[in-house]
C-alpha positions as CSV (number, residue, x, y, z in Angstrom):
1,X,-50.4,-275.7,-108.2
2,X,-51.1,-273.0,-106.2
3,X,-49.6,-269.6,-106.0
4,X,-48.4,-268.1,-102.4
5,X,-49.7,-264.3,-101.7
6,X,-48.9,-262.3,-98.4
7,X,-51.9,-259.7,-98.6
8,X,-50.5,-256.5,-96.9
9,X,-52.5,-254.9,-94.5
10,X,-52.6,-250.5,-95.2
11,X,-54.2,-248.8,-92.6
12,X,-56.1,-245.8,-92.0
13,X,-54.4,-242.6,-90.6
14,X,-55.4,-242.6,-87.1
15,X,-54.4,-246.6,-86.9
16,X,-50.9,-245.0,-88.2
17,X,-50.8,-242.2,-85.9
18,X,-51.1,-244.8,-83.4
19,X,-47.9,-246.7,-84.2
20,X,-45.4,-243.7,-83.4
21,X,-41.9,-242.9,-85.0
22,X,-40.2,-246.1,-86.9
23,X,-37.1,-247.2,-86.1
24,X,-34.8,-248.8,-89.3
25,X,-32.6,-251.7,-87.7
26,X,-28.7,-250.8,-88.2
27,X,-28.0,-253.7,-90.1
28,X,-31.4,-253.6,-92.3
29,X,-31.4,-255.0,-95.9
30,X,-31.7,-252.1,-98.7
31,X,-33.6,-255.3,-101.1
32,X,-35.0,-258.4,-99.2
33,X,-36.1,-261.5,-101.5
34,X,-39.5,-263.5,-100.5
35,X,-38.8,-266.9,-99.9
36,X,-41.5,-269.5,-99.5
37,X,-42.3,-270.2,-95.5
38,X,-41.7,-266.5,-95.0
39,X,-44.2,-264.7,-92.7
40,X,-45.2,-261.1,-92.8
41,X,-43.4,-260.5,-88.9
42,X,-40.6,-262.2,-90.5
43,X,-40.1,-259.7,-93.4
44,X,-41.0,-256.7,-91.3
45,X,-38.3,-257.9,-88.4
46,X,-35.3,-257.6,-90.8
47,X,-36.1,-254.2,-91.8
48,X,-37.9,-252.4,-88.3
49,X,-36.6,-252.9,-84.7
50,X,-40.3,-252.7,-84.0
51,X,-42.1,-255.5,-86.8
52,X,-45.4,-254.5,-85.6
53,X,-44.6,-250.7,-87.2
54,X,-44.9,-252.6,-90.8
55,X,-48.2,-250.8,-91.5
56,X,-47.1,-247.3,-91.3
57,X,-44.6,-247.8,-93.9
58,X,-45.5,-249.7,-96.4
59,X,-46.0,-248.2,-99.9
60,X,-48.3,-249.6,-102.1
61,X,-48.1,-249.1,-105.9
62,X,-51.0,-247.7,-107.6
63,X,-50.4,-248.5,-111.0
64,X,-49.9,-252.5,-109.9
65,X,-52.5,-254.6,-110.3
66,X,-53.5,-255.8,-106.5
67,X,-50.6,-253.5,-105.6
68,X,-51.3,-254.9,-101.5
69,X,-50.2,-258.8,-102.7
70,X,-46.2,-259.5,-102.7
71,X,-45.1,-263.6,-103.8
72,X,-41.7,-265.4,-102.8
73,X,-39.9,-264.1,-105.3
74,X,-40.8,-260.6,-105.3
75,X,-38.2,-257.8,-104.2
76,X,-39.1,-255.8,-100.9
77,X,-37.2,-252.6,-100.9
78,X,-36.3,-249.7,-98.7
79,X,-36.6,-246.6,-100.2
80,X,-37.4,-243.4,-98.7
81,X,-40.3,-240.7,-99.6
82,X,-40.1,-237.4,-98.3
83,X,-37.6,-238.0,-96.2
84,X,-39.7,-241.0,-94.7
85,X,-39.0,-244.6,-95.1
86,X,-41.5,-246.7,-96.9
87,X,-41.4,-250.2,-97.8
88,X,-42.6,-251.4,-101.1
89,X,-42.7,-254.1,-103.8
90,X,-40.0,-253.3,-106.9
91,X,-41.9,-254.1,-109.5
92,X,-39.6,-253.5,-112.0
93,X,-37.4,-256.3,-110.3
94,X,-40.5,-258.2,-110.0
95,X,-41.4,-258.2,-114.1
96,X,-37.8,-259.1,-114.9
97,X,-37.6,-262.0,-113.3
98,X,-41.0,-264.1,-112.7
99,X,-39.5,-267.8,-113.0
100,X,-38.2,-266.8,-109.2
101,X,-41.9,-267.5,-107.7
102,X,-42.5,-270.3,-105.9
103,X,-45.8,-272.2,-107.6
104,X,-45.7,-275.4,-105.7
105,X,-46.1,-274.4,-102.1
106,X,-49.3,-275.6,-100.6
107,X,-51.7,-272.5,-98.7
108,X,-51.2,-268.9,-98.0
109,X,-48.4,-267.1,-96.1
110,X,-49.7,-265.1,-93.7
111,X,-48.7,-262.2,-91.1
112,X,-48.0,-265.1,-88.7
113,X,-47.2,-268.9,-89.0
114,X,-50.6,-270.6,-89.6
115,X,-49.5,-274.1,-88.2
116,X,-48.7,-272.7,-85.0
117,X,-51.8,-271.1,-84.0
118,X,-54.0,-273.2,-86.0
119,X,-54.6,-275.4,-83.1
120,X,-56.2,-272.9,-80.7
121,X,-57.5,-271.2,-83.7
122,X,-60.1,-273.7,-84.5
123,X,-60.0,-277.0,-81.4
124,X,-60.1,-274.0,-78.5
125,X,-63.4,-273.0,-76.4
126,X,-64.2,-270.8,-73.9
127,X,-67.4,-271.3,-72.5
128,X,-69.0,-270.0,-69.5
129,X,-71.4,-272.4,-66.9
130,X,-74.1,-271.0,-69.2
131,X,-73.2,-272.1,-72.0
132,X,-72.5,-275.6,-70.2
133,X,-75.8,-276.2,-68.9
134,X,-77.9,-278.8,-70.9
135,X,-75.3,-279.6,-73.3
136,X,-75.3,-283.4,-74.9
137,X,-72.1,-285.7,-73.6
138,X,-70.8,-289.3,-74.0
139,X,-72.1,-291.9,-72.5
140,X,-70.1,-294.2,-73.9
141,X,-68.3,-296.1,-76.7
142,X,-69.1,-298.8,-78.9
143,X,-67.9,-302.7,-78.2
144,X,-67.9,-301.0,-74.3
145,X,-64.4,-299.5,-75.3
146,X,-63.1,-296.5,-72.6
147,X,-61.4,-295.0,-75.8
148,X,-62.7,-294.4,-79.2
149,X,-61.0,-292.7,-82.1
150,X,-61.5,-292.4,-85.7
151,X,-63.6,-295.0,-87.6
152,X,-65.8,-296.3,-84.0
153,X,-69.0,-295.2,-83.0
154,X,-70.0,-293.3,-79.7
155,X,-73.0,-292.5,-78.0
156,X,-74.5,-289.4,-76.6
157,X,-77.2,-288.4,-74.3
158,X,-79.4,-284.7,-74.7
159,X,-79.1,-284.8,-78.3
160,X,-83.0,-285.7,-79.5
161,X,-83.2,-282.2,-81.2
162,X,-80.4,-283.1,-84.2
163,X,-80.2,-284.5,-87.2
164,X,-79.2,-287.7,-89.1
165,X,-76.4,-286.0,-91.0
166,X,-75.5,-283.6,-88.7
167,X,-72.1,-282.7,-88.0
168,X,-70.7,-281.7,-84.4
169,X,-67.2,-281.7,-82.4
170,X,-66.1,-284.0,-79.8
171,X,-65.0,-281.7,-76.7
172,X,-63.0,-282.0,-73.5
173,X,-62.8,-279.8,-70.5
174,X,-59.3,-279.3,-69.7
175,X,-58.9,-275.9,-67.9
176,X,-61.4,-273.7,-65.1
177,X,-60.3,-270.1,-64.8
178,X,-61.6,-268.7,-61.8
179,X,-62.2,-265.1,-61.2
180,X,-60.3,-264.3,-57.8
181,X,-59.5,-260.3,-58.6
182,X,-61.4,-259.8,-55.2
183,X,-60.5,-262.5,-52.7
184,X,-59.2,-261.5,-49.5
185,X,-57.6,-264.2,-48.4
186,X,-55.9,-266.0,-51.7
187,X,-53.4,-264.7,-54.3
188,X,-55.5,-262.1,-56.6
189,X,-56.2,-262.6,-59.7
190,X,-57.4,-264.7,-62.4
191,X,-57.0,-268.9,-61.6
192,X,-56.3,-271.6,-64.5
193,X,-56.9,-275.0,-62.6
194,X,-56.5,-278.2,-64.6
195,X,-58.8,-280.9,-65.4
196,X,-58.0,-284.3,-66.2
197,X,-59.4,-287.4,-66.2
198,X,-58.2,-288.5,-62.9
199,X,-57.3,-286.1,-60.1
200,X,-54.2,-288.2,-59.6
201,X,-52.9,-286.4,-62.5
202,X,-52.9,-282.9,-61.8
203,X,-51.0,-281.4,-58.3
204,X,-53.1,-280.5,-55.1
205,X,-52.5,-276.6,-56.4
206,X,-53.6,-276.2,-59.9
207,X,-56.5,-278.7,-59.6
208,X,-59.9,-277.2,-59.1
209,X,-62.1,-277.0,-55.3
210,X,-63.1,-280.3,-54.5
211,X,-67.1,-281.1,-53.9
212,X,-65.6,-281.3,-50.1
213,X,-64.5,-278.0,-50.4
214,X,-67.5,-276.2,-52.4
215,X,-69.8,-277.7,-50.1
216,X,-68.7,-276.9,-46.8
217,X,-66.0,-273.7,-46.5
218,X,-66.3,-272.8,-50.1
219,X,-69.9,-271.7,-49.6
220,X,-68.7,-268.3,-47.4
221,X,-69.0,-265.6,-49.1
222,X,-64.9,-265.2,-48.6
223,X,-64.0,-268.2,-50.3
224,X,-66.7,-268.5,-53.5
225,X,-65.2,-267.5,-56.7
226,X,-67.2,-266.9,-59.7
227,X,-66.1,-268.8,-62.7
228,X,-65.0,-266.7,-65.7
229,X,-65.6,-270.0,-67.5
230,X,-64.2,-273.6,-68.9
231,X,-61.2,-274.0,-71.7
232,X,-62.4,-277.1,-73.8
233,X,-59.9,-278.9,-76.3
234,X,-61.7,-280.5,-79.5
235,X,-61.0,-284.1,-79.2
236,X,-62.7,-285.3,-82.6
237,X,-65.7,-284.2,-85.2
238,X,-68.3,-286.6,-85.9
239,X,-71.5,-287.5,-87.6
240,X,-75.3,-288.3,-86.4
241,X,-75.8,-291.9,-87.7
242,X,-79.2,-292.4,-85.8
243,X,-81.0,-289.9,-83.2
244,X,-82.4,-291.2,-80.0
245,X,-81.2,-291.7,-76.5
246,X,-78.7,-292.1,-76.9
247,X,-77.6,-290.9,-80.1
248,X,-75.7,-292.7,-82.3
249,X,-72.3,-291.0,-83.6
250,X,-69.8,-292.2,-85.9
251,X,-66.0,-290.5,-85.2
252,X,-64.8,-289.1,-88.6
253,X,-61.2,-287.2,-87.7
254,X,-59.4,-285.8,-84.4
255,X,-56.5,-285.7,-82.4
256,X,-57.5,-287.3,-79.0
257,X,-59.5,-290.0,-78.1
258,X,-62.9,-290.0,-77.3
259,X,-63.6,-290.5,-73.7
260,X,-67.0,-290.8,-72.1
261,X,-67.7,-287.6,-70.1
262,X,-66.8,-285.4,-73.3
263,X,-68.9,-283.2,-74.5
264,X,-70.9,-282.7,-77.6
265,X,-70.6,-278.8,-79.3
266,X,-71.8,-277.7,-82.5
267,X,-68.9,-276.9,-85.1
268,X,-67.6,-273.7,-84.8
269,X,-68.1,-270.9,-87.0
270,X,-65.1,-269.1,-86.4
271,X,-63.5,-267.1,-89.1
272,X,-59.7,-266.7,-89.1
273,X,-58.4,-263.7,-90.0
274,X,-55.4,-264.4,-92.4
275,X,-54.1,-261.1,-91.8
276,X,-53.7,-259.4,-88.4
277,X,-53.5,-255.4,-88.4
278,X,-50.6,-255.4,-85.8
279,X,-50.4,-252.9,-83.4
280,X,-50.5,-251.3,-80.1
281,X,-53.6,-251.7,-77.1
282,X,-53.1,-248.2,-75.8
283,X,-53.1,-248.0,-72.1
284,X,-52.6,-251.8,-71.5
285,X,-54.6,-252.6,-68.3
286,X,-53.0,-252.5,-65.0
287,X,-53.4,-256.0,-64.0
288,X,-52.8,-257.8,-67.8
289,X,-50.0,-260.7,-67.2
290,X,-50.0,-263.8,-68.9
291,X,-52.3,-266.7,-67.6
292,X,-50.9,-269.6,-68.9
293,X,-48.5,-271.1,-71.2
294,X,-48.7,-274.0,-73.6
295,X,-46.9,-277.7,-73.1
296,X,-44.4,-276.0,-71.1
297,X,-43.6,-275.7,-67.5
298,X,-40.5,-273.0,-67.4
299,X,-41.5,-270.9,-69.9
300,X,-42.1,-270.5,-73.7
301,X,-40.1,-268.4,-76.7
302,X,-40.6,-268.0,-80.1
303,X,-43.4,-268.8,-82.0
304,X,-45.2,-271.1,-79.1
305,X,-48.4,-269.8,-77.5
306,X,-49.5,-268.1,-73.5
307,X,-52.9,-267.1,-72.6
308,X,-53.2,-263.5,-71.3
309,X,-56.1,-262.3,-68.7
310,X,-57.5,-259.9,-70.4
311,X,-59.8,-260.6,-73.5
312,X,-62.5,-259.0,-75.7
313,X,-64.4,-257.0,-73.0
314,X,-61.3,-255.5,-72.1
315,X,-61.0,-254.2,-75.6
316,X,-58.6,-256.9,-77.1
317,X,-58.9,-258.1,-80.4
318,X,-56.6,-260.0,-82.9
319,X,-53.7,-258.0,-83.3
320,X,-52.8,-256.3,-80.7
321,X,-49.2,-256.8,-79.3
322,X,-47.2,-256.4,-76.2
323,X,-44.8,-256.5,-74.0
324,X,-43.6,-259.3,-71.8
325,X,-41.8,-258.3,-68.6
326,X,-41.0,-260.5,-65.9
327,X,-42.1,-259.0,-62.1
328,X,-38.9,-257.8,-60.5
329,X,-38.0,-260.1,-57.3
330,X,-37.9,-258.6,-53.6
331,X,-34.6,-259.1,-52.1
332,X,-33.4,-258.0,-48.9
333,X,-30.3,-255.5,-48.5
334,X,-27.8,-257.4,-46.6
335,X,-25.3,-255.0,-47.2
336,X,-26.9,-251.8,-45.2
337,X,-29.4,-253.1,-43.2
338,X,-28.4,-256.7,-41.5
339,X,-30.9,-258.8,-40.1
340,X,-31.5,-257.9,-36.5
341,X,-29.5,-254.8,-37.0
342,X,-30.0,-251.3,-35.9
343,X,-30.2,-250.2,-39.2
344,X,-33.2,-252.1,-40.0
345,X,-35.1,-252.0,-36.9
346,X,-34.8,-247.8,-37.4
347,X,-35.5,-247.8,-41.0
348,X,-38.1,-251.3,-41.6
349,X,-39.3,-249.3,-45.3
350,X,-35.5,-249.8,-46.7
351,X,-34.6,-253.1,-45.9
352,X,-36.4,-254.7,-48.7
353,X,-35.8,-253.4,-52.6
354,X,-37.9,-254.4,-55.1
355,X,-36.0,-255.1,-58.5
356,X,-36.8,-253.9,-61.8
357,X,-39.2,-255.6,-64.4
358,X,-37.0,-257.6,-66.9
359,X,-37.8,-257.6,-70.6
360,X,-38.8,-261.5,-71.7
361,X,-40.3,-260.6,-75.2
362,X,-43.3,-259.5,-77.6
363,X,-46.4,-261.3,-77.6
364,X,-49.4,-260.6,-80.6
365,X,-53.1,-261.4,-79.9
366,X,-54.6,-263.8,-82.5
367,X,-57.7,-264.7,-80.6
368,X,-59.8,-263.4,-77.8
369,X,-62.5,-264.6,-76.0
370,X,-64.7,-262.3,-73.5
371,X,-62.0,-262.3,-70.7
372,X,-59.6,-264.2,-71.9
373,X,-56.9,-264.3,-75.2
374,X,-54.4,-266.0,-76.9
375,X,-50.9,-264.5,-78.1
376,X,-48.0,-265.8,-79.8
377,X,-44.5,-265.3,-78.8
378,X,-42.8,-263.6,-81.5
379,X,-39.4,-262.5,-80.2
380,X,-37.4,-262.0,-77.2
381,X,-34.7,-262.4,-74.8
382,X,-36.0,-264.5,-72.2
383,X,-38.5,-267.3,-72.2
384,X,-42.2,-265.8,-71.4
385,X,-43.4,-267.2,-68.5
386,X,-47.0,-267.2,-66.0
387,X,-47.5,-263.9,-64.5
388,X,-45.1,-262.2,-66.8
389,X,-46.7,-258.8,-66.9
390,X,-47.7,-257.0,-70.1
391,X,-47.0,-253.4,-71.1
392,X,-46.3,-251.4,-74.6
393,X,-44.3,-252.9,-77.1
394,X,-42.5,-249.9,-77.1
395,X,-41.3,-250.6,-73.4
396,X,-38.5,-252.2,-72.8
397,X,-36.6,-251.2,-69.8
């Protein structure tokens, strides 16, 4: 049986300093119970109209043992210090009534939900041509099968160097993001093309330059774009059964099948961070929009996932939150300056108005890459969609 702990994240001054004045909701709680699925944004959001202001008010206990761990069960109250609000566990609550914890709820709670960014916690790469070159791939499958999954055996080239015994992932390269900030003669920015298995798959505009292309107009200066680097999905983990050429691997677990073409990565030693210090990136870049969003076309809301262009070298790390805002349209006034009309022929600058930016929601970093990072949707009013710009979290107008 295992017990569930939300460990609370206190920060230091100038982190606080950073977070500015907290606002109560109207309707907040005086005494909110812990209940089992609960997340750390969750708790904060019924108390704050900003969640991500949770570390600059909560009070932890001194005389409490691990005074930074709360359990369903326990008794969050509001009570005020100074004149200030502060958050903080009543522990007098807490020793009157300890048959309320929950003792049978499998893992940890954390800041956010753990099944929802677990996938691109721990199956998602970024890796740059660089990183590509010389890497080991399938060849192919055993019993000359195009699919294999859990239980067959695959083969690999480039992999003389391992070990019987060793263990390594199963990868496929599903995205390109090209770096078109400079191009002159394309939409600016950063580009997410698809990659499937058969160009059928993917329309003419989000699949990447063909070897037409590349090899004729693509090699003018104008039209080469450097490649920030490849997204690649783990398909499966496996085991060296024999080395040689090829290699002999036996498929022990995964989510896709393994096709030949994959590619052949060590496991990754990522560490997740089970608690995220949220908080604001102040400035935001200029030019930081969402990139992508995932297993949806329109648009994505709570607690589903985007990719933002701006990542590690920019100075984001795990944590840091935003502001959606979706790019005002350019509409044409109709009303004072017709088409063909005197109006607009004299005065060609006010015929067009661009609209405000409109608020879609709050996005929180839980992994970045050099250029690139991944956010979840926390809350909103609008689904978040591509090239949804990001600002403050304070913004909202």
């Amino acid at each position: 049986m295992k017990r569930i702990t939300i460990a609370l994240a206190i920060v230091l001054l100038s982190f606080s300093l950073q977070l500015g004045a907290v606002e109560l909701r109207e309707d907040h709680p005086r005494e909110y119970v812990v209940q089992p699925g609960d997340t750390l944004w969750d708790i904060s959001a019924r108390f704050l109209t900003k969640p991500w202001q949770w570390p600059n008010i909560w009070q932890a206990n001194p005389a409490i043992e691990n005074p930074h761990l709360i359990y369903p069960g326990d008794v969050i109250s509001l009570v005020f210090i100074g004149g200030e609000p502060r958050l903080m566990v009543d522990d007098s609550i807490k020793k009157l009534s300890p048959s309320i914890r929950a003792e049978d709820i499998d893992g940890p709670i954390t800041t956010l939900p753990r099944d929802a960014i677990e996938p691109f916690l721990r199956r998602i790469r970024i890796l740059s041509e660089e990183d590509m070159e010389g890497l080991p791939y399938i060849v192919g499958n055993e019993d000359n099968r195009s699919m294999a999954s859990p239980g067959d055996r695959t083969y690999a080239r480039g992999m003389e160097d391992a070990q019987v015994g060793d263990r390594v992932v199963i990868a496929r390269k599903t995205y390109q993001f090209l770096d078109r900030r400079e191009a002159m003669y394309v939409e600016q920015g950063i580009r997410r093309n698809r990659i499937r298995t058969s160009v059928a798959q993917v329309p003419s505009g989000e699949r990447p330059s063909s070897s037409l292309w590349l090899n004729t107009v693509g090699r003018l200066d104008e039209f080469t774009y450097p490649v920030i680097g490849y997204e690649f999905y783990e398909a499966a983990s496996a085991t060296v059964l024999k080395v040689g050429d090829p290699t002999i691997l036996q498929l022990e677990d995964g989510r896709r099948e393994v096709l030949p073409g994959d590619y052949v990565l060590p496991v990754d030693d990522f560490e997740f961070e089970e608690i995220f210090h949220p908080r604001p990136m102040d400035p935001v870049p200029e030019d930081a929009y969402v990139l992508s969003v995932s297993e949806a076309y329109y648009g994505v809301g709570h607690y589903q996932i985007v990719a933002i262009n701006i990542g590690a070298d920019q100075g984001v790390a795990p944590g840091h939150v935003f502001s959606g805002f979706r790019p005002g349209r350019i509409v044409r006034d109709e009303k004072s300056y017709p088409f063909m009309s005197q109006a607009a022929f004299n005065n060609p600058e006010k015929v067009h108005v661009a609209l405000p930016d409109e608020y879609a929601g709050v996005l929180m970093v839980f992994r970045s890459f050099d250029q690139i990072s991944y956010a979840i949707v926390l809350d909103g009013e609008k689904p978040v969609r591509v090239n949804d710009r990001l600002d403050h979290p304070d913004r909202r107008l």
